[in-house]
C-alpha positions in Angstrom: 25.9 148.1 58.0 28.3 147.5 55.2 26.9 147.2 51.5 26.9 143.9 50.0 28.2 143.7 46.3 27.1 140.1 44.9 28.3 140.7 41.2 30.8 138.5 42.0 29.4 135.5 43.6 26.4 136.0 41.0 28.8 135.1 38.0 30.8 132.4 39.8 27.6 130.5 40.2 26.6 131.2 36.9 29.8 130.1 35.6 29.8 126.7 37.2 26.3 125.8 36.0 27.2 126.6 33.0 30.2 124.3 33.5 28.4 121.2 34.6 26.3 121.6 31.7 28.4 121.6 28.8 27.7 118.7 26.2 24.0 119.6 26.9 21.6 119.9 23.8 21.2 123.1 22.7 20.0 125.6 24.9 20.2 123.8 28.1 24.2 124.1 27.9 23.9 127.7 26.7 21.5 129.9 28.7 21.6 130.1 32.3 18.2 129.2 33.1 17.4 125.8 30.8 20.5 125.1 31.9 20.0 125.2 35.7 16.9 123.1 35.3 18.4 121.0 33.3 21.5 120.3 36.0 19.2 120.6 39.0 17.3 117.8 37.1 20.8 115.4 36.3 21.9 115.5 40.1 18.4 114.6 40.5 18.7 111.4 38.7 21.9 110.8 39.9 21.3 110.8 43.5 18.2 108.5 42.6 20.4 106.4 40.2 22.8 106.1 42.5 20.6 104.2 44.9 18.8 102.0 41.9 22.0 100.5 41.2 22.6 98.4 44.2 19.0 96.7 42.7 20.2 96.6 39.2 23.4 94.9 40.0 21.4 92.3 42.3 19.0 91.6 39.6 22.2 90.8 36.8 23.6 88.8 39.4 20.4 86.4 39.8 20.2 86.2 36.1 23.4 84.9 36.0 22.9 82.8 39.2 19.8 81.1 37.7 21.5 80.6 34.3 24.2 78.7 36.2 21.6 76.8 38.4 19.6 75.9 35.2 22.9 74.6 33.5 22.7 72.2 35.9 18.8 71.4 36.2 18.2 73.5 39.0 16.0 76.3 39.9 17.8 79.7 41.3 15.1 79.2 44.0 15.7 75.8 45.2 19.5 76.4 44.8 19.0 79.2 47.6 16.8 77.3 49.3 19.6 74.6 49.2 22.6 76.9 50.1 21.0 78.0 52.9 19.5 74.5 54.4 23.2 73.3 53.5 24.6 76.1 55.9 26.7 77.8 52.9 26.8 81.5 53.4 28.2 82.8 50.0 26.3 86.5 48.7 24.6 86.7 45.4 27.8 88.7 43.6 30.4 86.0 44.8 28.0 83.5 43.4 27.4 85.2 39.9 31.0 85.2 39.7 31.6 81.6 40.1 28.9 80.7 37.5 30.8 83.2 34.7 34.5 82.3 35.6 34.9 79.0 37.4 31.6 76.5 36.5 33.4 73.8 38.0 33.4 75.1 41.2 29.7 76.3 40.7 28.9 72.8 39.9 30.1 71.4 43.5 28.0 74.1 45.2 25.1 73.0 42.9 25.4 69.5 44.1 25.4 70.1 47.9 22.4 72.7 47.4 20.5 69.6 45.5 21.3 67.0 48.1 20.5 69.6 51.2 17.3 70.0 49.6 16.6 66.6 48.8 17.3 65.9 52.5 15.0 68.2 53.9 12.4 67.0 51.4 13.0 63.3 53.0 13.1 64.4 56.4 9.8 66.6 56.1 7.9 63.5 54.1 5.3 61.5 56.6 6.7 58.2 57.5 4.6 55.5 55.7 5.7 52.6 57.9 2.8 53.4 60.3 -0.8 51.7 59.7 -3.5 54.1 58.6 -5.9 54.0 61.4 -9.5 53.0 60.0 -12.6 52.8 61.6 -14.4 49.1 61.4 -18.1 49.2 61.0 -19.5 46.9 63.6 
């Protein structure tokens, strides 16, 4: 079997640890080792980060959503609840949107979340136009 010389593959790896590392503090972009912690750490937090992200961005976008709504005196919950009894099928980032750039058009979905909700608040009230039955002591 032929002899395997690994000098070479040995420093390329070396070299692009080292690589990926620089602008680290200190010894961590110097020696190989805290520095190959320290990387397999960063793609560690990126990968993870990566994912966090999507949740960060849909947690702005509420924020921004409820500061619209609340312009307006609404909640961000019964302006969902609205938008989705009115059959208006807009997502969360389109809707941050509209409250930072165009209010006006914000206000209009506002308005037909409040009246879909205070539909389905009417049409889920008893009926008071039927007599209570009571029991007559004989």
């Amino acid at each position: 079997m032929a002899r395997v010389k690994r000098a070479v593959a040995s420093k390329n790896h070396r070299r692009t640890v080292l690589e990926r590392a620089k602008g680290y503090y200190g010894n961590k972009s110097r020696s190989y080792r805290a520095a190959n912690e320290q990387v397999m750490h960063s793609l560690q937090y990126a990968y993870r980060d990566r994912r966090a992200r999507k949740g960060d961005f849909r947690r702005l976008w509420i924020q921004r959503i409820n500061a619209g709504c609340r312009q307006h005196g609404l909640s961000y919950n019964r302006f969902i609840d609205g938008l989705h009894t009115a059959g208006i099928e807009v997502d969360r980032k389109v809707l941050a949107d509209l409250a930072v750039t165009d209010p006006a058009a914000f206000a209009t979905l506002v308005e037909k979340a409040r009246t879909a909700v205070e539909h389905k608040a009417s049409q889920s009230a008893p009926s008071e136009t039927q007599p209570s039955e009571t029991k007559q002591a004989s």
